[in-house]
C-alpha positions in Angstrom: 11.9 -8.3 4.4 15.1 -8.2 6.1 16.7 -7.8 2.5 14.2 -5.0 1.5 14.9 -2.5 4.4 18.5 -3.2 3.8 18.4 -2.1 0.2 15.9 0.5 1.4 18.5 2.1 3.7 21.3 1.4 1.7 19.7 3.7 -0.9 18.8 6.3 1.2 22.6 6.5 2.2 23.8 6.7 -1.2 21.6 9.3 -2.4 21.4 11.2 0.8 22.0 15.1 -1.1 18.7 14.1 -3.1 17.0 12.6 -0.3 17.6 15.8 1.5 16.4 17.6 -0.9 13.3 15.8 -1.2 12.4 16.3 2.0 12.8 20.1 1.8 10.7 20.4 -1.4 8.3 18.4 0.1 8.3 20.3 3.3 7.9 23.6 1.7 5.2 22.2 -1.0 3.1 20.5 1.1 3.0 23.0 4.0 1.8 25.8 0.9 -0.7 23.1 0.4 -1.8 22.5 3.9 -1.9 26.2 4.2 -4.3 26.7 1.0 -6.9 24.1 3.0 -6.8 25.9 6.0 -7.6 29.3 3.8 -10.8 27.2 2.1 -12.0 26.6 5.2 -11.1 29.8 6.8 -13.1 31.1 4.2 -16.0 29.2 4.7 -16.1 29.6 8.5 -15.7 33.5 7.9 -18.8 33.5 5.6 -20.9 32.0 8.2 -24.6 30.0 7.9 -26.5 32.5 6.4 -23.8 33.9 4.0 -25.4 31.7 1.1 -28.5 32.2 1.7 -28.8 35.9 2.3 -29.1 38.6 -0.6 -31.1 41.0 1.8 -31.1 41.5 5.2 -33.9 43.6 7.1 -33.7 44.9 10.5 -36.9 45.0 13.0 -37.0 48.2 15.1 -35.7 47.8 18.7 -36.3 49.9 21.8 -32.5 51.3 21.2 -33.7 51.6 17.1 -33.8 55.3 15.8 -35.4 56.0 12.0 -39.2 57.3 10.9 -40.5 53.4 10.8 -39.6 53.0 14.7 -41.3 53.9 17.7 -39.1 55.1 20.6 -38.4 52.6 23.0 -40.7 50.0 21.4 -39.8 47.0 19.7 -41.5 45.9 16.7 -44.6 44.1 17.2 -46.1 40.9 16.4 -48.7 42.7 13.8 -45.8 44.8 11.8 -43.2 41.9 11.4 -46.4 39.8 10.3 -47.1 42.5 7.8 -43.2 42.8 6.9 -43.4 39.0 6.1 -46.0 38.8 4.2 -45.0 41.4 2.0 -41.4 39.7 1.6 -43.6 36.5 1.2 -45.9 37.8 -1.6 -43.2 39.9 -3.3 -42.5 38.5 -7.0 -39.2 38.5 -6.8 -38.1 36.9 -3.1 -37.3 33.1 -3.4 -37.3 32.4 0.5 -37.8 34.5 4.1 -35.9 33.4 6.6 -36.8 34.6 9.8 -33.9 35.4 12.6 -35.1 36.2 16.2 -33.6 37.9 18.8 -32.4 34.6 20.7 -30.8 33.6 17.2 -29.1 36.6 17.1 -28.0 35.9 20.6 -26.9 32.1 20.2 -24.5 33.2 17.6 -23.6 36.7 19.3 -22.4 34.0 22.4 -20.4 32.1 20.2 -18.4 34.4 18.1 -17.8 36.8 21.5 -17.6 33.6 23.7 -13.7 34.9 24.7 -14.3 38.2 24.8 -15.3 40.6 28.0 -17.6 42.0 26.0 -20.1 39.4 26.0 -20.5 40.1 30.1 -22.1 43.3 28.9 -24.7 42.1 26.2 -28.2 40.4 26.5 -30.8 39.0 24.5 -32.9 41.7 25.0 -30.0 44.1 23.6 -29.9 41.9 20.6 -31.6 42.5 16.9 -34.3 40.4 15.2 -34.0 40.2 11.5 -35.4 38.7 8.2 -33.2 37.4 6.2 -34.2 37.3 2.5 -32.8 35.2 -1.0 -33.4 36.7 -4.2 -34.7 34.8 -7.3 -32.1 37.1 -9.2 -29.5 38.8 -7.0 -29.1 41.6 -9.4 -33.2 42.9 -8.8 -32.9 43.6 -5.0 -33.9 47.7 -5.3 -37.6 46.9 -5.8 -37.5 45.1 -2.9 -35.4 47.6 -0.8 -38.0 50.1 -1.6 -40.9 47.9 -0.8 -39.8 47.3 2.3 -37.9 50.1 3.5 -41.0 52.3 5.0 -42.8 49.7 6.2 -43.6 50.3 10.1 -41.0 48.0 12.4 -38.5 48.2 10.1 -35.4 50.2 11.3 -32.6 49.3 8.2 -32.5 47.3 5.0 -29.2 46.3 4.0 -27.6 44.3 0.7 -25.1 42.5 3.0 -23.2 41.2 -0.3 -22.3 44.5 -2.0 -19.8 44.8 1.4 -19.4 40.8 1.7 -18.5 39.8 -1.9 -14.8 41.9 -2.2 -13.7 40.5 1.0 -14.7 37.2 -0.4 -13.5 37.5 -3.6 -10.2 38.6 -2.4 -10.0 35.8 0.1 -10.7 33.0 -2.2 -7.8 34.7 -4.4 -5.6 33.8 -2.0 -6.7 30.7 -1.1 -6.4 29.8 -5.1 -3.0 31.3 -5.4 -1.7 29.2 -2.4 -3.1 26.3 -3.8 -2.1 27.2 -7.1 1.6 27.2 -6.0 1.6 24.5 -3.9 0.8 22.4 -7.1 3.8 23.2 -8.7 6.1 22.8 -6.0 4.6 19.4 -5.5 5.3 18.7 -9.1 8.7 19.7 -8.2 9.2 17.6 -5.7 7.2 14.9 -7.6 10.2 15.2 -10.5 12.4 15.0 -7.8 11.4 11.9 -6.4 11.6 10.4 -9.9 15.2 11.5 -10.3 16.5 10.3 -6.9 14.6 6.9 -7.9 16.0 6.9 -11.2 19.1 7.2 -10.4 19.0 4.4 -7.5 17.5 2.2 -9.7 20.4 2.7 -12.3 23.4 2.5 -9.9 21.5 -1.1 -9.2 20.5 -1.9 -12.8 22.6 -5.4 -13.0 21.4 -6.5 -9.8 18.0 -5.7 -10.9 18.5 -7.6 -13.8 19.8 -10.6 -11.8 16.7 -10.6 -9.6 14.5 -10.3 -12.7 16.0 -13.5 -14.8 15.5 -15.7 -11.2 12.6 -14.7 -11.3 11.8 -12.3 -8.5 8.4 -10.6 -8.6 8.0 -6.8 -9.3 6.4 -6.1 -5.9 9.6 -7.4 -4.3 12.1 -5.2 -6.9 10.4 -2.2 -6.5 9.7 -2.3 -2.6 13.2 -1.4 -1.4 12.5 1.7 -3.9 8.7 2.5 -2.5 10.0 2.2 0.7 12.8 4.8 0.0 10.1 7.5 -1.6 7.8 7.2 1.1 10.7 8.1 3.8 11.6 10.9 2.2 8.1 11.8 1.4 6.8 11.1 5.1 9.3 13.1 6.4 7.9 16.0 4.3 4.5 15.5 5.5 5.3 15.1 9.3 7.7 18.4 8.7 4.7 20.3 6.8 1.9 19.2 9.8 4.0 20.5 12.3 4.2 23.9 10.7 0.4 23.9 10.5 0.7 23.0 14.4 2.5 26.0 14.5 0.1 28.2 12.2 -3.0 27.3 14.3 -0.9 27.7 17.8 1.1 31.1 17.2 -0.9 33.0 14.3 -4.2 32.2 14.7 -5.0 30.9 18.9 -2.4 33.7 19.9 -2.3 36.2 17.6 -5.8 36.2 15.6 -8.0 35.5 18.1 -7.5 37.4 20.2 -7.2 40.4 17.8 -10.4 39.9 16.0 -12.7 38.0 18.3 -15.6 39.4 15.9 -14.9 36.3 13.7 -14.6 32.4 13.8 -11.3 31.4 13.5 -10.6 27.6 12.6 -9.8 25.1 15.2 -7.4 22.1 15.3 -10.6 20.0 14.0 -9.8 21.6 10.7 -5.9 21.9 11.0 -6.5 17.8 11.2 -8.3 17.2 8.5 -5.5 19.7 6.3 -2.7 17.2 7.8 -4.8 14.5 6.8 -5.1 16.2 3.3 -1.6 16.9 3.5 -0.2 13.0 4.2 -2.5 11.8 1.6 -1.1 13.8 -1.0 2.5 13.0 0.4 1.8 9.7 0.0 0.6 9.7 -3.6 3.3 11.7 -4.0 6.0 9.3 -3.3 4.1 6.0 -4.8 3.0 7.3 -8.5 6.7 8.9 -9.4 8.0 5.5 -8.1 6.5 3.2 -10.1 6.8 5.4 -13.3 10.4 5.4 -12.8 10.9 1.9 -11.8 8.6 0.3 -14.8 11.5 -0.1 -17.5 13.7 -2.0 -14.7 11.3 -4.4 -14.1 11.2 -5.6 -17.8 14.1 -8.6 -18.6 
């Protein structure tokens, strides 16, 4: 072993401009990369639990509620959102009715506002009860909007998607393009890995050889080599999850948060599982361009 770390370091002296360079690549790859995770699950986060299964929304009538199907200072009753449900229920082209009270509204009012002063001034009896409707086809929602939309209790009905969908679209464009890049910078830095091993592995090609006729195994040529890639390849990684630290920390804790408390920002659960992602990937990285490389020096 003591051999092995000795070659190991010996290389990673001798090709120290490459190594170097490696780690940058690496670094800038895999942070891209990191990033692109983060956006997928920003993304997800931002759309929230119902974002899936909502084509429809419909607002009950509150005692604040203005419009022709609400009486002043009356909430709608039992009887009208009984009615409103079964004609969702009965209608031809709803798939499913969820049903959203007031203390829903309120759970997840309390945990998107749960930093903000704001939340001091709310209650669940300020909140708004809702049904929340999926569509068999997405594209036939105006017979329902019209079936619904004079129905006593109800105070608005709204196609959340036609204002959800661009922000989503563009969001996921991002994310894609991120990731997209990162890809080829990783196949940069993948190249690179196989040159800097390459050429190690040629500067050393009669010693190779040597070890090869005395019979010395392949796991024990090509260690010195792994070893050598993953250095360089780890240092990347540790370098790209402490710029994610850093993303999480001064963009989105200090910046984003507190700026738009109206949505839910990831926390360092996620930025962990992207470093995970992230040293994975360095890892593959470092072992698959090694062995490709090294294969024709292990032959006698």
């Amino acid at each position: 072993m003591r051999h092995t770390l000795r070659e190991a370091w010996s290389g990673l002296r001798r090709n120290l401009t490459m190594t170097f360079a490696v780690i940058i690549t690496m670094w800038v790859s895999l942070t891209l990369f990191g990033g692109g995770l983060l956006g997928a699950q920003q993304v997800e986060l931002a759309k929230g639990r119902w974002y899936d299964k909502i084509e429809i929304s419909v607002f009950l009538c509150v005692k604040a509620s203005s419009g022709r199907n609400c009486e002043p200072g009356q909430d709608a009753t039992d009887a009208q959102k009984q009615a409103i449900r079964t004609a969702l229920e009965t209608n031809s082209e709803v798939e499913t009715v969820y049903y959203e009270s007031k203390a829903d509204t309120w759970e997840d009012f309390k945990r998107v506002y749960k930093d903000s002063p704001v939340l001091a001034d709310m209650s669940v009896d300020l909140m708004q009860d809702s049904f929340r409707v999926k569509l068999k086809d997405p594209e036939q929602y105006e017979g329902v909007v019209s079936a619904i939309a004079g129905l006593p209790g109800v105070q608005a009905v709204q196609d959340l998607r036609q204002y959800l969908n661009p922000l989503f679209q563009w969001l996921n464009i991002a994310k894609w393009a991120t990731i997209g890049l990162s890809l080829w910078l990783l196949l940069a830095a993948a190249l690179q890995i196989a040159t800097t091993i390459k050429m190690a592995a040629f500067s050393r090609r009669r010693e190779l050889g040597i070890m090869r006729l005395v019979g010395a195994s392949n796991w024990y040529i090509m260690l010195p080599f792994l070893i050598e890639s993953l250095v360089a390849a780890l240092a990347g990684a540790a370098l790209a999850c402490g710029s994610l630290a850093a993303i999480e920390k001064f963009l989105i804790i200090d910046r984003a948060q507190p700026s738009l408390k109206s949505i839910e920002w990831i926390g360092w659960s996620h930025v962990g599982l992207a470093m995970l992602g992230v040293v994975a990937v360095g890892v593959v990285l470092s072992v698959v361009p090694t062995v490709i490389a090294t294969r024709k020096y292990l032959r006698v």
